[in-house]
N, C-alpha and C positions, 0 to 999 in steps of 0.2 A: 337312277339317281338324278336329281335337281341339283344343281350350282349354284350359287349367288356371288356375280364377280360385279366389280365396278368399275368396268371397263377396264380395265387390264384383264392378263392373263391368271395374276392374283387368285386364288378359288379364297373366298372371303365367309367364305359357310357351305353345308351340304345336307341334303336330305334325301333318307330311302323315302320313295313315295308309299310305297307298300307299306312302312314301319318309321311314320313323321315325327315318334316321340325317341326315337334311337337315337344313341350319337355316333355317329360314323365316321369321325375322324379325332386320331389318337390323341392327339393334344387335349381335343375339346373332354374326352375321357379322362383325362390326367387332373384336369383341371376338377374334376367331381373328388379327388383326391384329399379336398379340404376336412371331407368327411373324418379322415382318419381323425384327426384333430379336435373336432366336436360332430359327432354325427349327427344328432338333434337340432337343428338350429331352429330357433324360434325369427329371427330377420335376417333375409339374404337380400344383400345387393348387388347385380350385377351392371359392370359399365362398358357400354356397348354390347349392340344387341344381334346384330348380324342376320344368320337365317334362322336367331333363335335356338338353335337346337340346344343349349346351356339351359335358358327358360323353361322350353318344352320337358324337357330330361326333367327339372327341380318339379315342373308344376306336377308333374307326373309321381315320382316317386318321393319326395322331400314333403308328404304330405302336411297341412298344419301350418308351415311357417308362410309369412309375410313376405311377397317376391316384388320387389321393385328393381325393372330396367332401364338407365337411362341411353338414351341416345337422343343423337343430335339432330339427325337426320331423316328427318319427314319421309323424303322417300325409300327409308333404307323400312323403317317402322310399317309404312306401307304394302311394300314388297314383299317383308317378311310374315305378313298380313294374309295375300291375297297367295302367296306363290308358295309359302312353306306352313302353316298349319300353327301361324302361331295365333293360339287366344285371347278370345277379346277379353279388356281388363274385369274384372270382377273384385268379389270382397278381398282375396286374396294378391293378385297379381294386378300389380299397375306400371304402365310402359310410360315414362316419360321423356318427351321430347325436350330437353335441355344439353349444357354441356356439364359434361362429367366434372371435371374442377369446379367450375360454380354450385353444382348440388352438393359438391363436398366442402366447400365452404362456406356454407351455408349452415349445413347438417347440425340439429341440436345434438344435443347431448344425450337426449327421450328419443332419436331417432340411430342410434349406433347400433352395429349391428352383428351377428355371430360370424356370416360368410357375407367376405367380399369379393369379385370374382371379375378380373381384369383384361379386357382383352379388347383393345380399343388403338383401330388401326384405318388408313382412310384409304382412298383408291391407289396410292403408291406403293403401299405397303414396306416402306423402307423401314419403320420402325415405328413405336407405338408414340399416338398424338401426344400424349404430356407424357415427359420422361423426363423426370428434375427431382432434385429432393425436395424441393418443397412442395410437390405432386403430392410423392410417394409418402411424406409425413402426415397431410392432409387422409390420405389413404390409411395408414396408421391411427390417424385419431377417429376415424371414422368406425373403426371398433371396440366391441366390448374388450374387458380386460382377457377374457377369455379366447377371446375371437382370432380369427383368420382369414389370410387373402390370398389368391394367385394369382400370380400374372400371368398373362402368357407372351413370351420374348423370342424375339423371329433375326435368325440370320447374322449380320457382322456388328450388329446393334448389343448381345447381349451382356458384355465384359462390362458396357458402361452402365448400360441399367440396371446389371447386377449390381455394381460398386454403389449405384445410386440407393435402389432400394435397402441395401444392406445398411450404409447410413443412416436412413429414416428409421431403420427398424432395430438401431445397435446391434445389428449380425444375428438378430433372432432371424433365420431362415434359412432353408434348405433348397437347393434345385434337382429338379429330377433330371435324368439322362437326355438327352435332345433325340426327338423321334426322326423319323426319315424324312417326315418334310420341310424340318428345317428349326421348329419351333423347340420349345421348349420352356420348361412351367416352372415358378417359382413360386415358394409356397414362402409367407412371411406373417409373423406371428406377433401380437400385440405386445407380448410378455413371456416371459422366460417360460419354457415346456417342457415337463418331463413326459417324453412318451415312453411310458417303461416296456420292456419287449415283452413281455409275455400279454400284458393288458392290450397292446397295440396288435398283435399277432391274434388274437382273439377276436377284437375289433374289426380286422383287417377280413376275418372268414367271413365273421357275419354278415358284412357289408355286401361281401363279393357272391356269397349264396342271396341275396334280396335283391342286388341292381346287378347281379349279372355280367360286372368288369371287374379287372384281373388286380385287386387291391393288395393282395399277397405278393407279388410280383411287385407292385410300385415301390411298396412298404418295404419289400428287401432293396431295390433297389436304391431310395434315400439313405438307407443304413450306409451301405455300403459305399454310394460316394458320398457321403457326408458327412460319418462319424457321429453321428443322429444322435445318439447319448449327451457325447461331449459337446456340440455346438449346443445343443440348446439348455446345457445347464450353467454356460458361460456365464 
């Protein structure tokens, strides 16, 4: 295993070197989760980019769609370059060196997208760099009507970021369980969703026999703490 910390004790990404396109930490697995929601995505954007393993996993198996990363940080994009296997940009995948709220305020309307996919945290790691509703609206508008996003939320941070995103997104969203290391993922929805259970149980096989993680398992698990029916026909 490779680490990517930033000078803290933080582990800020991870890679099997043997297997560079795996994701090997639960969170970052959770977070491929959006799939339930729309598996097909034709534009994925993800904000902050780490040691990649989020990138590597989509470029890999998310064939077809459009992947743009932003990060801020020259040497973080470097690192993740040189030390964990992520690929140079091509027609498909493009890394850009910006900050994440300025690409979203920016962002046309021709540029919205299916997955958005959050996880933007800096060498403290006390809690995620933009965390406001006017972030998380921004991050809302920045999808299709169809579309979806997660976050990923760390430690004594999550009651307000939840309050927060819930706001920007009128309560369209579900958190899954908080894994051992502390994290735990929120999935928030552009518009009201019906995942009916037999269609999503179906969804949930397919997924999990093609990429190989435990989607049967997630998908029971939102039901169950979140009443999955009834929050999202609110």
């Amino acid at each position: 295993m490779r680490y990517l910390h930033f000078g803290t004790e933080w582990i800020q990404g991870g890679m099997r070197i043997a297997r560079p396109w795996q994701l090997e930490l639960e969170y970052q697995r959770q977070m491929m989760g959006v799939a339930l929601f729309v598996p097909e995505p034709r534009r994925v954007l993800q904000l902050g980019l780490g040691a990649g393993a989020l990138t590597k996993f989509c470029r890999r198996h998310v064939t077809g769609a459009s992947l743009t990363v932003v990060e801020l940080s020259a040497e973080v994009i470097d690192a993740a370059r040189q030390w964990f296997a992520v690929p140079a940009d091509d027609e498909l995948l493009q890394v850009v060196p910006a900050d994440a709220r300025e690409v979203l305020a920016t962002l046309p309307r021709s540029g919205r997208v299916d997955w958005l996919q959050v996880d933007l945290y800096d060498a403290a790691a006390r809690g995620p760099v933009h965390d406001d509703v006017d972030f998380y609206r921004l991050c809302r508008r920045a999808l299709l009507r169809t579309g979806v996003a997660c976050f990923n939320l760390f430690g004594s941070r999550f009651e307000p970021s939840f309050q927060a995103i819930a706001t920007a997104f009128d309560d369209h969203l579900l958190a899954a369980p908080p894994v051992d290391e502390g994290n735990r993922i929120v999935f928030a929805l552009a518009a009201p969703f019906d995942l009916a259970p037999e269609p999503a149980r179906q969804r949930a096989a397919d997924l999990q026999a093609a990429w190989r993680l435990p989607f049967s398992r997630w998908l029971a698990g939102l039901q169950q703490a979140n009443c999955l029916g009834e929050r999202l026909r609110a």
